[in-house]
C-alpha positions in Angstrom: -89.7 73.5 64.3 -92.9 73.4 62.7 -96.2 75.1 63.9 -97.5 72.1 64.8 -94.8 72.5 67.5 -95.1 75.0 69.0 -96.7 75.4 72.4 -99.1 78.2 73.7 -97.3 80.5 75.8 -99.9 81.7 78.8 -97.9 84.6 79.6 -98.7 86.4 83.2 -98.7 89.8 83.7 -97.9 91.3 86.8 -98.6 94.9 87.5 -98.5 95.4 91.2 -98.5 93.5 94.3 -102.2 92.6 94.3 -101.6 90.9 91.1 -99.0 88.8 92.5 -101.2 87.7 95.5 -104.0 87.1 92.8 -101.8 84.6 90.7 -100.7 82.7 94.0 -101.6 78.9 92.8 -102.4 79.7 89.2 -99.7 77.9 86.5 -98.4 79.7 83.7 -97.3 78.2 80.8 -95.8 75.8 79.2 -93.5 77.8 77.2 -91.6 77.6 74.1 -89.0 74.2 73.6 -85.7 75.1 74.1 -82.8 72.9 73.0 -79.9 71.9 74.9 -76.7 71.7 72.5 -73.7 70.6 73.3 -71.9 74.3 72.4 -74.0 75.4 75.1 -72.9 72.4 78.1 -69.2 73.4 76.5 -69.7 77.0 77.3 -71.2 76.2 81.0 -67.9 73.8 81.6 -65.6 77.1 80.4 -67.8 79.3 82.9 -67.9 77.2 85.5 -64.2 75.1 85.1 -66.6 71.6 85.6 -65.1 70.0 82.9 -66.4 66.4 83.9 -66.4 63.8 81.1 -70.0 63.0 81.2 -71.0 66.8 80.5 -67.8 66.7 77.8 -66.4 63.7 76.3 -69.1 62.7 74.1 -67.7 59.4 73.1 -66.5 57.9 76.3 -70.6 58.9 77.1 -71.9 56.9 74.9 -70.3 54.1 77.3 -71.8 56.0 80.3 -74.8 55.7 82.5 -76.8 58.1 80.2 -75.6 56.9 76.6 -74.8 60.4 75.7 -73.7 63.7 77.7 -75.8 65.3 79.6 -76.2 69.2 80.9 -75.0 70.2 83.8 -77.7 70.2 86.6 -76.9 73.9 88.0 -76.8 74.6 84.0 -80.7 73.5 84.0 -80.8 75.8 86.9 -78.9 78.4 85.4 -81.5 78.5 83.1 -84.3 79.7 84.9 -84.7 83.6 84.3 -84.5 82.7 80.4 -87.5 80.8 81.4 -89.5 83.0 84.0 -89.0 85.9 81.4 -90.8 83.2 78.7 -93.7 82.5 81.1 -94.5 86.3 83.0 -93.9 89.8 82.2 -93.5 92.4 85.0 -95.2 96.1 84.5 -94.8 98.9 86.5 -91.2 97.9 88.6 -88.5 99.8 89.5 -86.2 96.5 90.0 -86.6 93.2 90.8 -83.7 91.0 92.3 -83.4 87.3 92.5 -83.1 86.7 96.6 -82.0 83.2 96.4 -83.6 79.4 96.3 -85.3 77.5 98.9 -85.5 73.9 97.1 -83.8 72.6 93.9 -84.1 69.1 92.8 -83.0 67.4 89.7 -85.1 64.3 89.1 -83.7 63.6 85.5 -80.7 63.8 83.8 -80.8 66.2 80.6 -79.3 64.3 77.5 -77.3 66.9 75.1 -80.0 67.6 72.2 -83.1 67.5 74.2 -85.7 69.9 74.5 -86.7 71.6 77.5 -89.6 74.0 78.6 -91.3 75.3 81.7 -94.5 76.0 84.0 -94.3 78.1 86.9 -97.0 78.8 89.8 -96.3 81.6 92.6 -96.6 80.1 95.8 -96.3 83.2 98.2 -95.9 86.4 97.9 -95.2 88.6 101.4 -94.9 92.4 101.5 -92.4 94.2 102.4 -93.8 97.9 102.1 -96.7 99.5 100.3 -94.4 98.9 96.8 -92.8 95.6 97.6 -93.2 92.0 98.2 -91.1 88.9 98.2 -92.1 86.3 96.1 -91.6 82.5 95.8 -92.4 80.6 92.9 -92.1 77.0 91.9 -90.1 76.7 87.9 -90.7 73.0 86.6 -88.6 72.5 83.9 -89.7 69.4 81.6 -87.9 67.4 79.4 -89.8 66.5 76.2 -90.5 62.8 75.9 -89.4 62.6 79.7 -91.6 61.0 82.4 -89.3 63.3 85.2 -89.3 66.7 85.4 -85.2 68.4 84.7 -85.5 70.6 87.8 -88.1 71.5 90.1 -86.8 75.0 92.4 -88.4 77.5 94.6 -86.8 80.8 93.0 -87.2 83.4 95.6 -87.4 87.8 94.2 -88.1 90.9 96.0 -90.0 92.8 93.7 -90.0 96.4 93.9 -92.6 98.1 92.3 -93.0 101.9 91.2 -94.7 104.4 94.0 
Protein backbone atom coordinates (compact mmCIF):
# COMPACT_ATOMS: atom_id res chain seq x y z
CA UNK A 1 0.00 0.00 0.00
CA UNK A 2 1.29 3.31 -0.90
CA UNK A 3 0.90 6.61 1.19
CA UNK A 4 -1.32 7.79 -1.08
CA UNK A 5 -3.45 4.99 0.65
CA UNK A 6 -3.52 5.37 3.51
CA UNK A 7 -6.43 6.85 5.45
CA UNK A 8 -6.30 9.31 8.46
CA UNK A 9 -7.03 7.50 11.57
CA UNK A 10 -9.13 10.11 13.97
CA UNK A 11 -8.36 8.16 16.95
CA UNK A 12 -10.71 8.89 20.22
CA UNK A 13 -9.50 8.97 23.45
CA UNK A 14 -11.46 8.19 26.28
CA UNK A 15 -10.41 8.97 29.83
CA UNK A 16 -13.43 8.75 32.04
CA UNK A 17 -17.04 8.60 31.83
CA UNK A 18 -17.60 12.29 30.99
CA UNK A 19 -15.60 11.75 27.96
CA UNK A 20 -17.73 9.06 26.80
CA UNK A 21 -20.96 11.10 27.22
CA UNK A 22 -19.05 13.90 25.43
CA UNK A 23 -18.28 11.71 22.26
CA UNK A 24 -22.03 10.51 22.13
CA UNK A 25 -22.86 11.29 18.28
CA UNK A 26 -19.30 12.24 17.23
CA UNK A 27 -17.73 9.50 14.35
CA UNK A 28 -14.30 8.40 14.64
CA UNK A 29 -12.45 7.32 11.89
CA UNK A 30 -12.12 5.82 9.10
CA UNK A 31 -9.39 3.60 9.90
CA UNK A 32 -6.62 1.75 8.26
CA UNK A 33 -7.80 -0.91 5.07
CA UNK A 34 -7.62 -4.17 6.22
CA UNK A 35 -7.55 -7.16 3.79
CA UNK A 36 -9.56 -10.06 3.84
CA UNK A 37 -7.47 -13.23 2.59
CA UNK A 38 -8.62 -16.31 2.02
CA UNK A 39 -5.98 -17.94 4.87
CA UNK A 40 -7.87 -15.86 7.13
CA UNK A 41 -11.94 -17.21 5.91
CA UNK A 42 -9.87 -20.81 6.03
CA UNK A 43 -8.86 -20.23 9.63
CA UNK A 44 -12.59 -18.85 10.66
CA UNK A 45 -14.07 -22.24 8.85
CA UNK A 46 -11.36 -24.42 11.17
CA UNK A 47 -12.58 -22.16 14.31
CA UNK A 48 -15.90 -22.27 13.77
CA UNK A 49 -16.41 -25.94 11.71
CA UNK A 50 -18.63 -23.71 8.91
CA UNK A 51 -16.93 -25.15 6.23
CA UNK A 52 -19.56 -24.04 3.50
CA UNK A 53 -18.43 -24.00 -0.13
CA UNK A 54 -18.98 -20.45 -0.77
CA UNK A 55 -16.59 -19.29 2.15
CA UNK A 56 -14.10 -22.45 0.85
CA UNK A 57 -14.21 -23.85 -2.53
CA UNK A 58 -12.88 -21.21 -4.42
CA UNK A 59 -13.54 -22.67 -7.86
CA UNK A 60 -17.03 -23.94 -7.55
CA UNK A 61 -17.40 -19.83 -6.39
CA UNK A 62 -16.47 -18.60 -9.25
CA UNK A 63 -19.79 -20.37 -10.48
CA UNK A 64 -21.63 -18.89 -7.41
CA UNK A 65 -23.85 -15.89 -6.69
CA UNK A 66 -20.79 -13.75 -5.72
CA UNK A 67 -18.16 -14.93 -8.46
CA UNK A 68 -15.59 -15.62 -5.83
CA UNK A 69 -15.73 -16.67 -1.97
CA UNK A 70 -16.76 -14.54 0.35
CA UNK A 71 -16.04 -14.06 4.43
CA UNK A 72 -18.06 -15.29 6.68
CA UNK A 73 -20.63 -12.72 8.00
CA UNK A 74 -19.97 -13.39 11.91
CA UNK A 75 -16.20 -13.35 10.60
CA UNK A 76 -16.85 -9.52 9.63
CA UNK A 77 -18.27 -9.45 13.01
CA UNK A 78 -15.70 -11.17 14.59
CA UNK A 79 -13.70 -8.51 13.49
CA UNK A 80 -14.87 -5.78 15.39
CA UNK A 81 -12.50 -5.24 18.52
CA UNK A 82 -9.42 -5.28 15.85
CA UNK A 83 -11.33 -2.39 14.65
CA UNK A 84 -12.70 -0.41 17.79
CA UNK A 85 -8.97 -0.75 19.13
CA UNK A 86 -7.96 1.04 15.44
CA UNK A 87 -10.53 3.89 15.88
CA UNK A 88 -10.37 4.72 20.15
CA UNK A 89 -8.05 4.21 22.83
CA UNK A 90 -9.20 3.84 26.45
CA UNK A 91 -7.07 5.70 29.45
CA UNK A 92 -7.44 5.36 32.90
CA UNK A 93 -9.63 1.61 33.03
CA UNK A 94 -9.36 -1.05 35.19
CA UNK A 95 -11.36 -3.48 32.54
CA UNK A 96 -13.65 -3.21 30.09
CA UNK A 97 -15.88 -6.19 28.92
CA UNK A 98 -17.78 -6.66 25.75
CA UNK A 99 -21.71 -7.11 27.21
CA UNK A 100 -23.16 -8.27 24.04
CA UNK A 101 -24.94 -6.77 20.61
CA UNK A 102 -28.24 -5.17 20.16
CA UNK A 103 -28.34 -5.05 16.16
CA UNK A 104 -26.12 -6.69 13.56
CA UNK A 105 -26.83 -6.46 9.85
CA UNK A 106 -24.84 -7.58 6.95
CA UNK A 107 -25.94 -5.52 3.89
CA UNK A 108 -23.02 -6.83 1.56
CA UNK A 109 -21.34 -9.77 1.00
CA UNK A 110 -17.36 -9.51 1.49
CA UNK A 111 -15.46 -10.99 -1.56
CA UNK A 112 -12.05 -12.91 -0.43
CA UNK A 113 -9.26 -10.08 -1.23
CA UNK A 114 -11.19 -6.99 -0.41
CA UNK A 115 -10.48 -4.31 1.81
CA UNK A 116 -12.34 -3.40 4.71
CA UNK A 117 -12.25 -0.49 7.36
CA UNK A 118 -14.42 1.24 9.96
CA UNK A 119 -16.24 4.39 11.62
CA UNK A 120 -17.79 4.11 14.84
CA UNK A 121 -20.06 6.80 16.83
CA UNK A 122 -21.14 6.12 20.54
CA UNK A 123 -24.66 6.22 20.78
CA UNK A 124 -25.30 6.01 24.73
CA UNK A 125 -23.48 5.73 27.30
CA UNK A 126 -25.45 4.98 30.95
CA UNK A 127 -23.75 4.74 34.37
CA UNK A 128 -23.55 2.28 36.37
CA UNK A 129 -21.60 3.84 39.49
CA UNK A 130 -19.35 6.85 40.00
CA UNK A 131 -16.45 4.64 37.83
CA UNK A 132 -18.68 2.87 35.32
CA UNK A 133 -20.96 3.15 32.44
CA UNK A 134 -22.37 0.93 29.81
CA UNK A 135 -21.78 1.97 26.46
CA UNK A 136 -23.36 1.28 22.97
CA UNK A 137 -21.77 2.18 19.89
CA UNK A 138 -22.58 1.81 16.23
CA UNK A 139 -19.10 -0.12 14.13
CA UNK A 140 -19.79 0.37 10.21
CA UNK A 141 -17.55 -1.69 8.52
CA UNK A 142 -17.11 -0.54 4.70
CA UNK A 143 -15.99 -2.42 1.91
CA UNK A 144 -13.75 -0.46 -0.42
CA UNK A 145 -15.24 0.13 -3.86
CA UNK A 146 -18.66 -1.08 -2.21
CA UNK A 147 -21.93 1.06 -2.29
CA UNK A 148 -23.14 -1.30 1.10
CA UNK A 149 -21.73 -1.20 4.18
CA UNK A 150 -20.09 -5.20 5.33
CA UNK A 151 -21.79 -4.88 8.75
CA UNK A 152 -23.42 -2.34 10.66
CA UNK A 153 -23.77 -3.58 14.87
CA UNK A 154 -24.54 -2.00 18.02
CA UNK A 155 -21.52 -3.43 20.20
CA UNK A 156 -22.53 -3.03 23.73
CA UNK A 157 -19.22 -2.61 26.93
CA UNK A 158 -19.39 -1.93 30.54
CA UNK A 159 -16.50 0.10 31.05
CA UNK A 160 -15.00 0.23 34.28
CA UNK A 161 -12.86 2.92 35.03
CA UNK A 162 -10.09 3.42 37.84
CA UNK A 163 -11.34 5.17 41.32
Amino acid sequence: MGPDERSTVALATYRSIEDLEAAIGVETGPGEWLEVTQERVNGFADATDDHQWIHLDVERAKDGPFGTTIAHGFLTLSLLPYFGNELRELQNVRMAVNYGLNKVRFPAPVPVGSRLRATSSVLSVKRLDAASAQVVTQISVAIDGAGKPACVAETVARIYFED
